[in-house]
N, C-alpha and C positions, 0 to 999 in steps of 0.2 A: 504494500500500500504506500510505502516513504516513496519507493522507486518513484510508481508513477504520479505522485505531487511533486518530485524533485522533476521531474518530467515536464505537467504542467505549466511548475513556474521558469523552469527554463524557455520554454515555448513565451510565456506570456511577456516575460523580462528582455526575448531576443527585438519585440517588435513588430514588425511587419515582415512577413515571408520575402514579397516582394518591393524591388523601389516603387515611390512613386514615379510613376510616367512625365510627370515636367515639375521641375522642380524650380522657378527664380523668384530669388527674395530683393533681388534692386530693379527692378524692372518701373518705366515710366513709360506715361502716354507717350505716343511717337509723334510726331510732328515731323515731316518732311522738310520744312522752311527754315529749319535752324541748323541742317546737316550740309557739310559741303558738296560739292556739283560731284563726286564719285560716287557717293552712295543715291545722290539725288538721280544721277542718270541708270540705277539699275534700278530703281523703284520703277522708275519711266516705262522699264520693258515690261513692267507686270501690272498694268492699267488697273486690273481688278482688285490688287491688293491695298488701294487709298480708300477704298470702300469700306473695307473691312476696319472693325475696331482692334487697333492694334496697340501695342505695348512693345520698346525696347529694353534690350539689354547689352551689358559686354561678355556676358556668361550665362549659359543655364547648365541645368546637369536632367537631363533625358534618359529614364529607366537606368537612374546610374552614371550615365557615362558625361562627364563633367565638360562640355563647346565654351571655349572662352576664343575670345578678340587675340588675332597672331596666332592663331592653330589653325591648321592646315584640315580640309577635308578633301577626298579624292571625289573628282567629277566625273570625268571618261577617261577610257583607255583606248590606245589606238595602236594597232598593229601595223606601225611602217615598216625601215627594214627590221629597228630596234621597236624595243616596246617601249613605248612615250603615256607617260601618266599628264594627266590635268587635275592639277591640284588647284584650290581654292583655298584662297588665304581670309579667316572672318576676320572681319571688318566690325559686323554687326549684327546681332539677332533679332529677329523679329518674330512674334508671338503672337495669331491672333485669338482676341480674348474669348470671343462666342464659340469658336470649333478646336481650340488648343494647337490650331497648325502652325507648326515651325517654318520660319525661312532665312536663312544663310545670306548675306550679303557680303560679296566674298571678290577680290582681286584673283582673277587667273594667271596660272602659270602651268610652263609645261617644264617636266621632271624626266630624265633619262636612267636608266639603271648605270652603277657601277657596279658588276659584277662581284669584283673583289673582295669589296666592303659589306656591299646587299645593302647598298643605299640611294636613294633616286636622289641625284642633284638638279636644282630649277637651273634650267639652261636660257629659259627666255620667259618673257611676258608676254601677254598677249597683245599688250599695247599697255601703254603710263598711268591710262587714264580710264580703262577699259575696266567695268566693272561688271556682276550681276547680282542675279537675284536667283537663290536655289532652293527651291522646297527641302524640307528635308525628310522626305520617305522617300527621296531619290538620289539620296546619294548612293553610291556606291559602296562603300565601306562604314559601318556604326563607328569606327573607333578615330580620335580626332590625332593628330600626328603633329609634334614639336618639331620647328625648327632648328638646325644646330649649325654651327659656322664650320664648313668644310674648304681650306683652302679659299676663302674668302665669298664663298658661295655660299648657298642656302644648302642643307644637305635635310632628306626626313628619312626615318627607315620606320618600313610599316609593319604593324604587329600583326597584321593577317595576313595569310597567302591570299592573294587576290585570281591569278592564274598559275597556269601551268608555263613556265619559265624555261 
């Protein structure tokens, strides 16, 4: 009988099984008019989303997994002759408040493999000024990827295999 009350309150003491699904505690009304013209011009591509009531951030943590501003999320992969990742750099989170949909406002870059190391370096921009706007049940990868200074480049190495290499 001790067993299953130590049981119990271990159960009851742990919490919740699961995370919550969105988690941000600095979050503010969004206002486009007071953000500069990079984030201003990916809003642009997504007409739909000044409709919606929305809330930013520089960070949320989603089932857990902690998107802050300067972390990288992967967008597309493209099979040229090498494999070339398109990585998104956040900028900005956006939340909207009636449906809970996330969206990513993020600077592009594309990332090549060093074999050696097992780390993709951003080789190029997509342009200075070039920004978007990315849902997030479409990224490609859950897990958000740190920058690190390679040889005076950006270097990320990813914690998931994505393909077949």
């Amino acid at each position: 009988m001790s067993y299953r009350h130590q049981l119990l309150q271990a159960y009851l003491n742990a919490g919740s099984l699961f995370p919550e699904s969105l988690k941000c505690d600095n979050a503010i009304p969004f206002s486009k008019d007071i953000y500069n013209t990079l984030i201003q011009s990916a809003i642009d591509e997504c007409p739909n989303l000044l409709e919606k009531t929305l809330q930013c951030s520089r960070g949320i943590e989603v089932y857990g997994t902690l998107y802050e501003a300067d972390m990288y999320v992967l967008v597309t992969i493209t099979a040229e002759s090498d494999l070339v990742l398109t990585l998104g750099k956040i900028l900005l989170i956006l939340i909207d408040k009636e449906d809970g949909d996330i969206y990513h406002i993020v600077t592009l870059h594309d990332a090549e493999l060093i074999s050696e190391l097992g780390i993709y370096v951003l080789r190029t921009t997509h342009g200075p000024t070039e920004s978007t706007c990315i849902p997030h049940n479409t990224l490609l990868d859950f897990a958000p990827l740190s920058g690190y200074n390679y040889k005076g480049k950006i270097a990320v190495a990813l914690k998931t295999q994505i393909c077949d290499v």
